[in-house]
N, C-alpha and C positions, 0 to 999 in steps of 0.2 A: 741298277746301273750296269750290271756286269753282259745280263741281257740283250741293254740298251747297245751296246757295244757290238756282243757278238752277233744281232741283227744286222746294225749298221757296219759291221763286215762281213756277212753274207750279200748283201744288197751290192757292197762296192762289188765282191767278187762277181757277182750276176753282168753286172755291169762292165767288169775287166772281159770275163770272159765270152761275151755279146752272144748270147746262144741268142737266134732267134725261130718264134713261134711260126709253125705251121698248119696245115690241114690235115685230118686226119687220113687215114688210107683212103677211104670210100668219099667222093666228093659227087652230090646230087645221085640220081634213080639211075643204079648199072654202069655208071661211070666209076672206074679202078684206077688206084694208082698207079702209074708208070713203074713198069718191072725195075726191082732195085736188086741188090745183089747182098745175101745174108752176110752178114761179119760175125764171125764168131768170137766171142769174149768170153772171162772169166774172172769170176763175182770173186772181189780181193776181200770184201769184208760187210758185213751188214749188221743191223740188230734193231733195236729199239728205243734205245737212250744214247740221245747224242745232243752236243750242246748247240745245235742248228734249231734255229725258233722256225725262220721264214722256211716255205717251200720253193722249191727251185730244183732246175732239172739242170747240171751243167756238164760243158766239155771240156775239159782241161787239157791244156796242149802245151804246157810249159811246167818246169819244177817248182817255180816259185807259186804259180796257182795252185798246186798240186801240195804244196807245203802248205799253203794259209787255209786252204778248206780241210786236210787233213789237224791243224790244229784248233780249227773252230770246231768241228762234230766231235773232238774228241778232248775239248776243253774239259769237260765233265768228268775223264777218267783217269786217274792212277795210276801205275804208270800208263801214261800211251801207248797202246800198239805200235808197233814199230813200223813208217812207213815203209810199204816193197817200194822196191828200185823199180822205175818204169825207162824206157829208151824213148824218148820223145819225138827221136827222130823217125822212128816207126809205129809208135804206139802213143795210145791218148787213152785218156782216165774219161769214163761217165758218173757221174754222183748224180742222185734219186736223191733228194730231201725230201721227206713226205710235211712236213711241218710241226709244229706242237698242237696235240693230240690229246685230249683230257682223259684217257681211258689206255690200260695194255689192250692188246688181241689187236694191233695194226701190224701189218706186215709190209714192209716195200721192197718191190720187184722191180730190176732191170728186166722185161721180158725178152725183148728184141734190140738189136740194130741193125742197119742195112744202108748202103751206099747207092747211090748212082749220081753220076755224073760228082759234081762239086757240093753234093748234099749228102749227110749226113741224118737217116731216120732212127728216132730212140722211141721205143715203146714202151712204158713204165705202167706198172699195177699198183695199185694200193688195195689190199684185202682188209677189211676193216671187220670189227665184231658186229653182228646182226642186234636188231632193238629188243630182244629176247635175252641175249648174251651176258651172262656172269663175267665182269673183268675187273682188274686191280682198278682202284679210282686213287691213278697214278697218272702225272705227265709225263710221256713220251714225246717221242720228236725220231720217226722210224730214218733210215736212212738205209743205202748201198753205195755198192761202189764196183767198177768193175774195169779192166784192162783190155783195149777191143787194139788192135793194128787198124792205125790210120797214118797214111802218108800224103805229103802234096798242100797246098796253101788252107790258110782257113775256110774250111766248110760251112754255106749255111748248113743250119740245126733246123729241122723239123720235127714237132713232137709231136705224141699223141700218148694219151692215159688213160685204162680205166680203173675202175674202182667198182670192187662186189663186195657187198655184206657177207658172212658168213651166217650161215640159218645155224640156229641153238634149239634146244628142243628143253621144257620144262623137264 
C-alpha cells in the first residue's frame, strides 16, 4: 500500500510539473542540434536508495514541488536530509529518478543542461552493472538531484538519456 501511494505521488508530481519529452541531440544523418548554451549546476544530493518506485526525469520550479519530491525519495530514510534552500526565483531543482532496480551497482547521473531559447535540455546517465557483475540482490531506486539557475516563464523540457553497462571481469 505504502508503495501504492508513493508511486501514485510521483506520477501526480510528473504530471504537476509537465516536463515534456524531446529528441535527442542528433536528429537523422549529420543533422545537430541547434546550439544551446551550457548551464552549470550542482549535484545537491544522490545515492541509491530512495523511496521513488517510478522513473521520471523532473524540473521543479516551485517549493511546494521541491518539498513533495524531496519527501517521496526520501520516505525510506531516518532522519531526512535536510532540504537546501533553493531561490526559485532564479534557480530550479532537476531530479533524475532512475526507478526500482532489482540489483546495487546502478548509478544515476545528472550529466548535462543547457538552454536555448524557452527550452530547457537535461542529459541524464544511468550506469548499470554489466551481465558478469557480482551485486547485492537488493532493491534500489538510484536517484539525483541538482540546482541549475533558471529564470523567465515555464520551459519546455527536452530529454535525452543514456545508459552503459559496466564490463566486470571473472
Amino acid at each position: 500500500m505504502k508503495n501504492l501511494l508513493i508511486s501514485t505521488a510521483i506520477l501526480l508530481l510528473i504530471s504537476l510539473v509537465s516536463c515534456q519529452s524531446g529528441q535527442e541531440s542528433v536528429g537523422g544523418k549529420g543533422k545537430k542540434r541547434k546550439k544551446t548554451d551550457p548551464v552549470s549546476f550542482f549535484t545537491l544530493n544522490s545515492g541509491q536508495y530512495s523511496g521513488a518506485t517510478e522513473a521520471a526525469t523532473l524540473l521543479i520550479r516551485s517549493e511546494a514541488q521541491f518539498d513533495s519530491v524531496w519527501q517521496v525519495v526520501f520516505s525510506n530514510v531516518e532522519p531526512k536530509p535536510e532540504r537546501p534552500a533553493v531561490n526559485f526565483e532564479n534557480q530550479a531543482i532537476v531530479v533524475y529518478l532512475a526507478g526500482m532496480k532489482s540489483s546495487g551497482g546502478y548509478i544515476a547521473e545528472i550529466r548535462s543542461v543547457a538552454t536555448r531559447k524557452n527550452q530547457v535540455y537535461i542529459d541524464t546517465h544511468l550506469t548499470t552493472p554489466g551481465p558478469d557483475c557480482m551485486s547485492a540482490s537488493v532493491i534500489t531506486s538510484p536517484f539525483a538531484f541538482a540546482r541549475i539557475a533558471l529564470e523567465g516563464d515555464e520551459p519546455e523540457v527536452v530529454l535525452s538519456h543514456t545508459e552503459t553497462a559496466v564490463p566486470c571481469s571473472n
